[in-house]
VMD Tcl script that builds the backbone (N, CA, C; Angstrom):
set m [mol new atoms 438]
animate dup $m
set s [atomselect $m all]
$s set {name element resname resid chain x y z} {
  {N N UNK 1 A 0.083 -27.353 -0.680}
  {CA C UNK 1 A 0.126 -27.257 -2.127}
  {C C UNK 1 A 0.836 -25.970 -2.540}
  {N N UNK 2 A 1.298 -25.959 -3.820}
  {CA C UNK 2 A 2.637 -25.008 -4.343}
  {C C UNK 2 A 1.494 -24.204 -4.455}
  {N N UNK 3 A 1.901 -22.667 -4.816}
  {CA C UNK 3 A 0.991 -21.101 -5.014}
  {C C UNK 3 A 0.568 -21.958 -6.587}
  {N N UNK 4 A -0.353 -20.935 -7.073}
  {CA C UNK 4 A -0.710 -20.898 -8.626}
  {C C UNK 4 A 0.458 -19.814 -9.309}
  {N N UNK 5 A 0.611 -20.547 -10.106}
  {CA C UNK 5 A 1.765 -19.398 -11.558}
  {C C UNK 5 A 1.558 -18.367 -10.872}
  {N N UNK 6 A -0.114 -18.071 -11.360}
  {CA C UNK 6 A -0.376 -16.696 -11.609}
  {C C UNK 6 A 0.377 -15.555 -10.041}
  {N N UNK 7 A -0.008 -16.129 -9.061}
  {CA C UNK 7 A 0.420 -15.853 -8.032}
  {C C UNK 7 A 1.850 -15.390 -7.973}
  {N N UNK 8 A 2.767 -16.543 -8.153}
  {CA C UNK 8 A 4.001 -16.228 -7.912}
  {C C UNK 8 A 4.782 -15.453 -8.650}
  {N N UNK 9 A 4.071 -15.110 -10.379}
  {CA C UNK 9 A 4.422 -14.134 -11.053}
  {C C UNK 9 A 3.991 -12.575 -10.642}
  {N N UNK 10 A 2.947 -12.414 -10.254}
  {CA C UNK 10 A 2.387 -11.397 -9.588}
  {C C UNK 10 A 3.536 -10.954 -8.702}
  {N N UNK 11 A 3.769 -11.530 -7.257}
  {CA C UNK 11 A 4.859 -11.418 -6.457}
  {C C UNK 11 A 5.659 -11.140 -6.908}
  {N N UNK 12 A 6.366 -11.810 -7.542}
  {CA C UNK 12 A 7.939 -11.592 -8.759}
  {C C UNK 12 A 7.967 -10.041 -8.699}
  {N N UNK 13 A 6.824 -10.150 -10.029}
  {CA C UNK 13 A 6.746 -8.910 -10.325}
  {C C UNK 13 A 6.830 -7.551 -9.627}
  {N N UNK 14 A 5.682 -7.353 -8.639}
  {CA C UNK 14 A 5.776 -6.454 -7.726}
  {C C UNK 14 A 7.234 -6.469 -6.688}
  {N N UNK 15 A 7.963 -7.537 -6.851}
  {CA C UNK 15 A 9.386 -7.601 -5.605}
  {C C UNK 15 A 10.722 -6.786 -6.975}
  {N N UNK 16 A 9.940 -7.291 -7.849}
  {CA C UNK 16 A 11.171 -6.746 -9.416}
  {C C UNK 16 A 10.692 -5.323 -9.697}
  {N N UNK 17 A 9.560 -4.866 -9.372}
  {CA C UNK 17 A 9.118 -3.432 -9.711}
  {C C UNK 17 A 9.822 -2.395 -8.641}
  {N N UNK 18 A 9.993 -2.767 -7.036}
  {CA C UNK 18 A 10.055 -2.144 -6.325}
  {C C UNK 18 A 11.905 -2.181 -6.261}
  {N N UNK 19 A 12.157 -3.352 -6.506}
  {CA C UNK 19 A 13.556 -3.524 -6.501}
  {C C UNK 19 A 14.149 -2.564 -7.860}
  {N N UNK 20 A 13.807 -2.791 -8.882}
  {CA C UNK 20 A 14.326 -1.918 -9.866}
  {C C UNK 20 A 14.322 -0.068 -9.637}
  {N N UNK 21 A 13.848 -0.435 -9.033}
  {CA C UNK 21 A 13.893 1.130 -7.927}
  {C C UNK 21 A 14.716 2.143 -7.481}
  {N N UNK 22 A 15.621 0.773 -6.375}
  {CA C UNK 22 A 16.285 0.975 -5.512}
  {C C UNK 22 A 17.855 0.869 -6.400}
  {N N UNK 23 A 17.982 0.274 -7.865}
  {CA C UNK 23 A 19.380 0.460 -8.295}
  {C C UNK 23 A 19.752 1.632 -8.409}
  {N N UNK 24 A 20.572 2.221 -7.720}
  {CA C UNK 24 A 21.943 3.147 -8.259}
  {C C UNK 24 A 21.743 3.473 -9.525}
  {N N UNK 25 A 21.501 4.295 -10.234}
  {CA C UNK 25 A 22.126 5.390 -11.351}
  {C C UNK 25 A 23.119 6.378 -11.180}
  {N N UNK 26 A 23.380 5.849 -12.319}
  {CA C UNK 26 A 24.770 7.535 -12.678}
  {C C UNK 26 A 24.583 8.446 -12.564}
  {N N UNK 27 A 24.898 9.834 -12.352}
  {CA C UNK 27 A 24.387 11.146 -11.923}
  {C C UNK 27 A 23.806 11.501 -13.502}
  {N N UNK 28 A 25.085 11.133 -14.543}
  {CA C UNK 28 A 24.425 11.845 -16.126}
  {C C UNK 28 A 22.622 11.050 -16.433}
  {N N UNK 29 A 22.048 10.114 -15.962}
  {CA C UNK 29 A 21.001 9.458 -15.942}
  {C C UNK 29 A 20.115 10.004 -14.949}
  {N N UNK 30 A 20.310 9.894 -13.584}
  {CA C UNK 30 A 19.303 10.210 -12.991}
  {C C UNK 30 A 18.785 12.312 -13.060}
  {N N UNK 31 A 20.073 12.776 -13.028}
  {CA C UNK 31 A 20.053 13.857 -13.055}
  {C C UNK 31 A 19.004 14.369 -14.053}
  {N N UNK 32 A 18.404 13.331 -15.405}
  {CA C UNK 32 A 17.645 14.018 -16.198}
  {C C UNK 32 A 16.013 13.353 -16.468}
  {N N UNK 33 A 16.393 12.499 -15.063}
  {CA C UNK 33 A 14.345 11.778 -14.537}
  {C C UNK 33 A 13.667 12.785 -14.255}
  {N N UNK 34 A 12.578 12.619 -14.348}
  {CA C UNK 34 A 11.371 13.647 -14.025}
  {C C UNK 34 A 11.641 13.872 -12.640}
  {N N UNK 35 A 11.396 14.987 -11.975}
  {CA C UNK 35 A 11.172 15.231 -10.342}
  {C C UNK 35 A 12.518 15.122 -9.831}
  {N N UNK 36 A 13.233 15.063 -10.388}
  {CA C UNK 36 A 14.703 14.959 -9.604}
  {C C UNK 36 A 15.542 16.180 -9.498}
  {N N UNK 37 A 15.164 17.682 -10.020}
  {CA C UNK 37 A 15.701 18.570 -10.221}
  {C C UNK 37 A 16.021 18.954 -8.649}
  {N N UNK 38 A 14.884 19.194 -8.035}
  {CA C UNK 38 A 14.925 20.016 -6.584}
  {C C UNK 38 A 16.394 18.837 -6.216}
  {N N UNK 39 A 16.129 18.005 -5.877}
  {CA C UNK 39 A 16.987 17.026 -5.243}
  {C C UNK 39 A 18.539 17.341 -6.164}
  {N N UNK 40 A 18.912 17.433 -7.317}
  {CA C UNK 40 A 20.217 18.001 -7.981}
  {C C UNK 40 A 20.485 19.553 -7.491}
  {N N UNK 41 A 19.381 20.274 -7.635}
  {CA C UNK 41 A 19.965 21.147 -6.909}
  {C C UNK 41 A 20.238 21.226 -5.490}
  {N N UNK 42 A 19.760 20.311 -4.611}
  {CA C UNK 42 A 19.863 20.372 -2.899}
  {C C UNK 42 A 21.354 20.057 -3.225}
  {N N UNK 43 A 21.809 18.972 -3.334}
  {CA C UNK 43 A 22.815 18.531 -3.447}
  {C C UNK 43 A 23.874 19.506 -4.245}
  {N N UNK 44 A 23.585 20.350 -4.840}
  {CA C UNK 44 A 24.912 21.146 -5.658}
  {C C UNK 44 A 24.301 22.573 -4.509}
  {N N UNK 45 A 23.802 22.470 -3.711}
  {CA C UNK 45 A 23.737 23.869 -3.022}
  {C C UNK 45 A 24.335 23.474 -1.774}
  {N N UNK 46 A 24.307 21.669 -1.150}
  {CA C UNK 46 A 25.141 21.752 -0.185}
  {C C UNK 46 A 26.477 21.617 -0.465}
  {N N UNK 47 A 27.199 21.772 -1.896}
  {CA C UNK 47 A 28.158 21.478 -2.145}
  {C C UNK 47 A 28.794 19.797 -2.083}
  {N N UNK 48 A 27.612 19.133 -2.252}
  {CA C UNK 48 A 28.306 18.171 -2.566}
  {C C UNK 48 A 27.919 17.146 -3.821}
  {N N UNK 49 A 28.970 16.321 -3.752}
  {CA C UNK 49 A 29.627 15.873 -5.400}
  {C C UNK 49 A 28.538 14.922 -6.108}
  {N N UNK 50 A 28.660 15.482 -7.544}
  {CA C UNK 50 A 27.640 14.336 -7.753}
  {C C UNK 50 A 27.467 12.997 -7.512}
  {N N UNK 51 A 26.443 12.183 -7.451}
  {CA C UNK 51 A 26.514 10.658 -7.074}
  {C C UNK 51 A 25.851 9.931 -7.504}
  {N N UNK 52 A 25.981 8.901 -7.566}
  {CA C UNK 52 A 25.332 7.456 -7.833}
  {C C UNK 52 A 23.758 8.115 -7.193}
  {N N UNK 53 A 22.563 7.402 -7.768}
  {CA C UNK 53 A 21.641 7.600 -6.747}
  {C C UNK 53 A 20.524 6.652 -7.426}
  {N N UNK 54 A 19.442 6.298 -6.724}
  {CA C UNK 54 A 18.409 5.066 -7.362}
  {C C UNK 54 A 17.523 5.985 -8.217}
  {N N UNK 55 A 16.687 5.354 -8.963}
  {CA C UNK 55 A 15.473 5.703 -9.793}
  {C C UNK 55 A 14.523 6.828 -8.319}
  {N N UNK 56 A 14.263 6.260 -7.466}
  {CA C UNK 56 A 13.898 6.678 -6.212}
  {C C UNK 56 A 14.325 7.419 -5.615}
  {N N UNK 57 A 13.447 8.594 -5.464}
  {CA C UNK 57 A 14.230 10.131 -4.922}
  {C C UNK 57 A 14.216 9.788 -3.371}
  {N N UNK 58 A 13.594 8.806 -2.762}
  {CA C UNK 58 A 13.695 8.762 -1.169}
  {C C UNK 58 A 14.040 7.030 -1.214}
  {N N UNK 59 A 14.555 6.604 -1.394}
  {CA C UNK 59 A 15.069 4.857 -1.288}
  {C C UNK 59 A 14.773 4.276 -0.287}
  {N N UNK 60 A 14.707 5.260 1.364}
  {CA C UNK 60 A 14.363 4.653 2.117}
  {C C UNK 60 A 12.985 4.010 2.394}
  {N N UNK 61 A 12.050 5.214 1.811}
  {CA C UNK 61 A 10.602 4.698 2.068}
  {C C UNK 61 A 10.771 3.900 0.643}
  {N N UNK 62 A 11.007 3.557 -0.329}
  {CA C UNK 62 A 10.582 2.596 -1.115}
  {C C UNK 62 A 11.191 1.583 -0.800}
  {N N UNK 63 A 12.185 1.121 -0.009}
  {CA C UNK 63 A 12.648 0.211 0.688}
  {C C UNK 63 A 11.977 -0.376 1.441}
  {N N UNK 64 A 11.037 0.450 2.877}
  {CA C UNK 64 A 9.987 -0.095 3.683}
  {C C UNK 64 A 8.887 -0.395 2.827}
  {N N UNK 65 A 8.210 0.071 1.603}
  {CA C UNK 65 A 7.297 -0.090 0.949}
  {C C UNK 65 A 6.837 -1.539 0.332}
  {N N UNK 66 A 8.398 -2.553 0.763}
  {CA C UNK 66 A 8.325 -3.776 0.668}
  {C C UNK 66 A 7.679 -4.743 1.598}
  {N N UNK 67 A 7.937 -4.088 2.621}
  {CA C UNK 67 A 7.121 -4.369 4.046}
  {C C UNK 67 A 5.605 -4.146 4.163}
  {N N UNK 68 A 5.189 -3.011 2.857}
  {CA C UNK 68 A 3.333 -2.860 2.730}
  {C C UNK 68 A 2.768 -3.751 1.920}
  {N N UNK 69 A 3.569 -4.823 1.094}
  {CA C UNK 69 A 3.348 -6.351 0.542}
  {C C UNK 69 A 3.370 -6.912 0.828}
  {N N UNK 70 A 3.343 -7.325 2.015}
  {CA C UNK 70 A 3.320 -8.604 2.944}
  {C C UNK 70 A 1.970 -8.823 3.138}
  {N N UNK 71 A 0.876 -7.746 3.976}
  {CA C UNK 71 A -0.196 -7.905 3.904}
  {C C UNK 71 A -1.067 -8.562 2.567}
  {N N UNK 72 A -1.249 -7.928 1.615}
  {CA C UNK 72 A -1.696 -7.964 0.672}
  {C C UNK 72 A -1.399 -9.673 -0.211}
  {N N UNK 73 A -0.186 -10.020 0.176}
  {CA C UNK 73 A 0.799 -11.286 -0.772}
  {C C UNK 73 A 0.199 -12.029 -0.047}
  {N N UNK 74 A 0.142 -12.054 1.612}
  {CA C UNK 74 A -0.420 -12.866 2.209}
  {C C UNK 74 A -1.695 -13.228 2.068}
  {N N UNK 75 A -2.223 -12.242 2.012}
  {CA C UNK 75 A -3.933 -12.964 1.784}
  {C C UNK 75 A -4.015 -13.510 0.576}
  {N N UNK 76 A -3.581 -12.871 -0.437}
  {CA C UNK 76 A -3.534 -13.638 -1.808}
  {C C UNK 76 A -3.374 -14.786 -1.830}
  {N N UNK 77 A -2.269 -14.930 -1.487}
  {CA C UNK 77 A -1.974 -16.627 -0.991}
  {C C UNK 77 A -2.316 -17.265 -0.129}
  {N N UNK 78 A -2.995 -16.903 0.812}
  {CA C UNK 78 A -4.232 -17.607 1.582}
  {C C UNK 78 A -5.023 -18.059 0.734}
  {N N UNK 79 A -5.558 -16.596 -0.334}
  {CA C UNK 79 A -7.199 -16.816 -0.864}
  {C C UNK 79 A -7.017 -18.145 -2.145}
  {N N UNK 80 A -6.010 -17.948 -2.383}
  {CA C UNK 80 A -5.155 -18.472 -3.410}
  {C C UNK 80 A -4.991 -20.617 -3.103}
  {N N UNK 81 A -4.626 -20.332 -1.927}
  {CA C UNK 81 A -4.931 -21.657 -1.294}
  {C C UNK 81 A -5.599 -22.665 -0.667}
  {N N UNK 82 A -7.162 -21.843 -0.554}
  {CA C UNK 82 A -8.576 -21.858 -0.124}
  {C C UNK 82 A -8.868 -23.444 -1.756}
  {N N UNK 83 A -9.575 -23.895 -0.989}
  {CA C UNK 83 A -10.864 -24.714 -2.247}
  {C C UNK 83 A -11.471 -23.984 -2.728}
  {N N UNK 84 A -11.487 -24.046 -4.407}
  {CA C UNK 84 A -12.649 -22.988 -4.591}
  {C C UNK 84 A -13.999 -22.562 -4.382}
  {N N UNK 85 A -14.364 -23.794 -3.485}
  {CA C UNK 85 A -15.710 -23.773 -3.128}
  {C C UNK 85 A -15.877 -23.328 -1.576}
  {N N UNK 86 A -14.574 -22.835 -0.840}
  {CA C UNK 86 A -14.734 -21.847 0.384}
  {C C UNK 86 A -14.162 -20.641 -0.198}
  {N N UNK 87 A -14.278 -20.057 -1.288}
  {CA C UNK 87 A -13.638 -18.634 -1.250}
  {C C UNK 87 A -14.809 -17.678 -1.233}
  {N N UNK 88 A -15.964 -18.116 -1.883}
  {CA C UNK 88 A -17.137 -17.618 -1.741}
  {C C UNK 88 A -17.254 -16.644 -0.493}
  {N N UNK 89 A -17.161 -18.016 0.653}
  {CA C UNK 89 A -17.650 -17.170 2.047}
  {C C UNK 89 A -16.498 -16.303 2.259}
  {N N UNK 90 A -15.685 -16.541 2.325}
  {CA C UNK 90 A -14.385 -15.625 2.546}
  {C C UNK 90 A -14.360 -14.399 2.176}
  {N N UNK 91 A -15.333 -14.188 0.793}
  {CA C UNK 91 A -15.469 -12.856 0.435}
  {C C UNK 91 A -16.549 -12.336 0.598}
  {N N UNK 92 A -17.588 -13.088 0.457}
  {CA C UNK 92 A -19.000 -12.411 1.472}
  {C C UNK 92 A -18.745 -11.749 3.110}
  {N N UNK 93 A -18.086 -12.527 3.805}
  {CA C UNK 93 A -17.284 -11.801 5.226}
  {C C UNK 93 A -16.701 -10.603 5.179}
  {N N UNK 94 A -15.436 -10.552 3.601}
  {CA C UNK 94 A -15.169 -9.232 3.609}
  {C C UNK 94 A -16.108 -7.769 3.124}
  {N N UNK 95 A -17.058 -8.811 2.185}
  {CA C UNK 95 A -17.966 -7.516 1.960}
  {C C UNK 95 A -18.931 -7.060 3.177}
  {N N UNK 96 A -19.401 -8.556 3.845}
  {CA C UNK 96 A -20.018 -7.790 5.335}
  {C C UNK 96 A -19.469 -7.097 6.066}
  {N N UNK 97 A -18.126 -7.264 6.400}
  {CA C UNK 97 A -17.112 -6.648 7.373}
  {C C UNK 97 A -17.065 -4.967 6.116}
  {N N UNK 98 A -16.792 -5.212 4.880}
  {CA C UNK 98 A -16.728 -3.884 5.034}
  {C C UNK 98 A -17.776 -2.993 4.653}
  {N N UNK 99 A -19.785 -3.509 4.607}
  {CA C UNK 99 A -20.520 -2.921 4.786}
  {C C UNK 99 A -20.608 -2.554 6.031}
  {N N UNK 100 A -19.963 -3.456 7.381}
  {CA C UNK 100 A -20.131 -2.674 8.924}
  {C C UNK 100 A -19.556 -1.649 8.805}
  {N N UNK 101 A -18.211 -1.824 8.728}
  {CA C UNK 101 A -17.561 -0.937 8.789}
  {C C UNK 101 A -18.010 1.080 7.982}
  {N N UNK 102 A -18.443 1.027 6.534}
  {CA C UNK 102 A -19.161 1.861 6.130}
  {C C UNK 102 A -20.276 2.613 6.795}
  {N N UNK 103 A -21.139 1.596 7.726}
  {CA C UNK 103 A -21.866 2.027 8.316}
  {C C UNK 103 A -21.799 3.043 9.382}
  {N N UNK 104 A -20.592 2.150 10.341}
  {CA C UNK 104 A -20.343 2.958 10.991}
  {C C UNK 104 A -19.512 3.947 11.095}
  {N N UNK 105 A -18.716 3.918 9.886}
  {CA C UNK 105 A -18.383 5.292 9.297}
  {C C UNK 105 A -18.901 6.643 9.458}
  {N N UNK 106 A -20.386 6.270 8.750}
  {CA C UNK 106 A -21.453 7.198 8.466}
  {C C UNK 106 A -22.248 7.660 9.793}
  {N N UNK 107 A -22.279 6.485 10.865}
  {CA C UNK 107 A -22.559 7.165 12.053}
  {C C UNK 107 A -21.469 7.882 12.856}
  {N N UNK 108 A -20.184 7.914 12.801}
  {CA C UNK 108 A -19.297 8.691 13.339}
  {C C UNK 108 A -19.252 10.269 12.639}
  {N N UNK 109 A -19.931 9.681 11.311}
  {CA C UNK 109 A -19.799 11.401 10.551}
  {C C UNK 109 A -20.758 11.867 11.278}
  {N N UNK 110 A -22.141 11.573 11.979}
  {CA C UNK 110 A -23.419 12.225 12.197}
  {C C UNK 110 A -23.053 12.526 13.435}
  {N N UNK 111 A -22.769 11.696 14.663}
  {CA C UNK 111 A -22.098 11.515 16.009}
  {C C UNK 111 A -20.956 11.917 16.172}
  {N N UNK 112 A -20.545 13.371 16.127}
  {CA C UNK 112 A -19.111 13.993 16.144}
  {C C UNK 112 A -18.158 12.919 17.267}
  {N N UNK 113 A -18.534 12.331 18.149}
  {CA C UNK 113 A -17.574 11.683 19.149}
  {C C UNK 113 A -17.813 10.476 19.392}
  {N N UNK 114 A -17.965 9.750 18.739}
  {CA C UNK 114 A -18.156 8.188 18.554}
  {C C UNK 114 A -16.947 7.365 17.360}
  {N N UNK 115 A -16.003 7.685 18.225}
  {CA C UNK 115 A -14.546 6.553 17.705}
  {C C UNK 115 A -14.395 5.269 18.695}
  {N N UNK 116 A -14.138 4.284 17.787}
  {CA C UNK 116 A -13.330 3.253 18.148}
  {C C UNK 116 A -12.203 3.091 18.440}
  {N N UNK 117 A -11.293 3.877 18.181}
  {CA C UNK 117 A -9.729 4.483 18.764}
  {C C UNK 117 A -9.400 5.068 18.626}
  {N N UNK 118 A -8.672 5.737 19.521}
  {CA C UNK 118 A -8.034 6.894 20.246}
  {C C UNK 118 A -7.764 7.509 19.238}
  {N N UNK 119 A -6.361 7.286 18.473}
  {CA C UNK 119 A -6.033 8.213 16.969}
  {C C UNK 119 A -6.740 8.626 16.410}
  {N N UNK 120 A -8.104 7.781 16.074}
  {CA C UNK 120 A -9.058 8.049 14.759}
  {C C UNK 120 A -9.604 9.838 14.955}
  {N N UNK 121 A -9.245 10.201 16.300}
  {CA C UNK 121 A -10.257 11.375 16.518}
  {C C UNK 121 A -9.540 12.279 16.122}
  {N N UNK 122 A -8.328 12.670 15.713}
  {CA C UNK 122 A -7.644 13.389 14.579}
  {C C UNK 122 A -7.726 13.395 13.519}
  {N N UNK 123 A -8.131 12.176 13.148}
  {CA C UNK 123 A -7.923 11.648 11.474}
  {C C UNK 123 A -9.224 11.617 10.647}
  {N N UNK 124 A -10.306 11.802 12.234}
  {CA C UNK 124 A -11.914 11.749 11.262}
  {C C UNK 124 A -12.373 10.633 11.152}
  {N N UNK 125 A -13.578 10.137 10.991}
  {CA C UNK 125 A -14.245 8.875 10.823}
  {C C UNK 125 A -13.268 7.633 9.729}
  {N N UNK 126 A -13.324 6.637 10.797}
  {CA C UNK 126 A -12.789 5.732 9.608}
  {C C UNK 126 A -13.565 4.623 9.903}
  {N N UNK 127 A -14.399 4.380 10.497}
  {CA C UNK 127 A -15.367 3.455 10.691}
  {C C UNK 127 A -14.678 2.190 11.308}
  {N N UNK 128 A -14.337 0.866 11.317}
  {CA C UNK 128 A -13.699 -0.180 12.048}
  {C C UNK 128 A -12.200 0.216 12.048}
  {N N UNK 129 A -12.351 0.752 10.935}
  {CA C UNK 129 A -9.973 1.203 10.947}
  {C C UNK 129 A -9.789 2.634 11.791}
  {N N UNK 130 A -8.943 2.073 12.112}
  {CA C UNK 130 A -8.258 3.603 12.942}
  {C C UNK 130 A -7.665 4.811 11.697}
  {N N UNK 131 A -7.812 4.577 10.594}
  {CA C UNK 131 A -7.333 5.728 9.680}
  {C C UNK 131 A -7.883 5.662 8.472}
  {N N UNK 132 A -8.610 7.160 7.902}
  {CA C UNK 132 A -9.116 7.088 7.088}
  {C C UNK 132 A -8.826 6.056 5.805}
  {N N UNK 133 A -7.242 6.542 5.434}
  {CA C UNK 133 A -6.709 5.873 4.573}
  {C C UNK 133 A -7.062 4.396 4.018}
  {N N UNK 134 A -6.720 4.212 5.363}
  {CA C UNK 134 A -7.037 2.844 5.391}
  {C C UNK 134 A -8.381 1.862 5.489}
  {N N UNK 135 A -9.272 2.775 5.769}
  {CA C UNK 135 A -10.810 2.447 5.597}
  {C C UNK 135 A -10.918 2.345 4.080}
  {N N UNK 136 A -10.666 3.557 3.272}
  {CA C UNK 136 A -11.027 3.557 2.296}
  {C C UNK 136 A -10.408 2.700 1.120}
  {N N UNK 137 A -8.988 2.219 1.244}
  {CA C UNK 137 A -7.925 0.974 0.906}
  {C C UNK 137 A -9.237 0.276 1.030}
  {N N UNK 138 A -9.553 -0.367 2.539}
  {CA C UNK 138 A -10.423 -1.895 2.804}
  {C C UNK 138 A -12.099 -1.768 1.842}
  {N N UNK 139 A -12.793 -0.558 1.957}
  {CA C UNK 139 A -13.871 -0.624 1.239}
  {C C UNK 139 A -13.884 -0.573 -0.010}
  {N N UNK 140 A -12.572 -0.017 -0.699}
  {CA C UNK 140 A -12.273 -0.491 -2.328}
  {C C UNK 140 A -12.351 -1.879 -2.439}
  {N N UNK 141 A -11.382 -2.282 -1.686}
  {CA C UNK 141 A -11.149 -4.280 -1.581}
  {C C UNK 141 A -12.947 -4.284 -1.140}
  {N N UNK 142 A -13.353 -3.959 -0.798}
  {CA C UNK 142 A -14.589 -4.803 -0.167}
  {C C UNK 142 A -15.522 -4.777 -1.033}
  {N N UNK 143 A -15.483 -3.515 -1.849}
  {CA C UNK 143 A -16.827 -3.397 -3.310}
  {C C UNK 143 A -16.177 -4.292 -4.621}
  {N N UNK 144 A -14.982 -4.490 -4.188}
  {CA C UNK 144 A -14.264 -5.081 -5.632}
  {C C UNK 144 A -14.792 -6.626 -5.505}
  {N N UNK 145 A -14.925 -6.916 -4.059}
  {CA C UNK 145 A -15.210 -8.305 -4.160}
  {C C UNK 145 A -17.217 -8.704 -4.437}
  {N N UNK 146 A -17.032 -7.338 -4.103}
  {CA C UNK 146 A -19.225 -7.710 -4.517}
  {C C UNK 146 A -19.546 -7.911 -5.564}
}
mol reanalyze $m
mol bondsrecalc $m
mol representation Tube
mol addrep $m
């Protein structure tokens, strides 16, 4: 079965937000965006000419940043394609999965050396995720769904 509207406008949107990004501006335009000064002056201190440049002071990472929507689009459109009468469990799982996970968060804070992987022991407790960051990404999603 096709996505819902709502879905595929969502997508749109976020592929048209990130893309409008990446267009090229004129130097007389970008030169006068917020945060772009350091970057006009790098460029007039290495001596070189003004240029075209995107809304986006680094293009490259907002380029890969298209690649951190995949996750997210995907489940949508999983959850999106579920009966509505299995989405229920689908999100009770994520809130269990991310009350484990919390938990054992909280025992890695008490238990200085109790990680689940290797990295995490730089990065500090993240409970089932290997990075804080990203624990705390999944337990937002996980209280949003309670």
């Amino acid at each position: 079965s096709a996505l819902p509207l709502s879905v595929r406008l969502l997508t749109g949107a976020f592929l048209l937000l990130i893309l409008a990004q990446l267009i090229p501006l004129p130097p007389s335009i970008w030169h006068g965006l917020p945060g772009c000064a350091p970057l006009v002056d790098g460029f007039a201190a290495a001596g070189m000419p003004d240029r075209w440049w995107p809304f986006s002071i680094d293009p490259l990472t907002t380029a890969w940043s298209l690649i951190t929507l995949v996750p997210p689009l995907l489940a949508l459109a999983a959850m999106s394609a579920l009966p509505k009468a299995q989405r229920p469990a689908v999100v009770l799982a994520l809130v269990a999965c991310g009350t484990i996970s919390a938990l054992l968060q909280g025992v890695q804070l008490i238990a200085d050396d109790f990680y689940l992987h290797p990295r995490s022991i730089d990065a500090g407790p993240g409970g089932l995720i290997a990075n804080q960051n990203s624990q705390a990404d999944f337990l937002v999603i996980a209280l949003w769904g309670w």
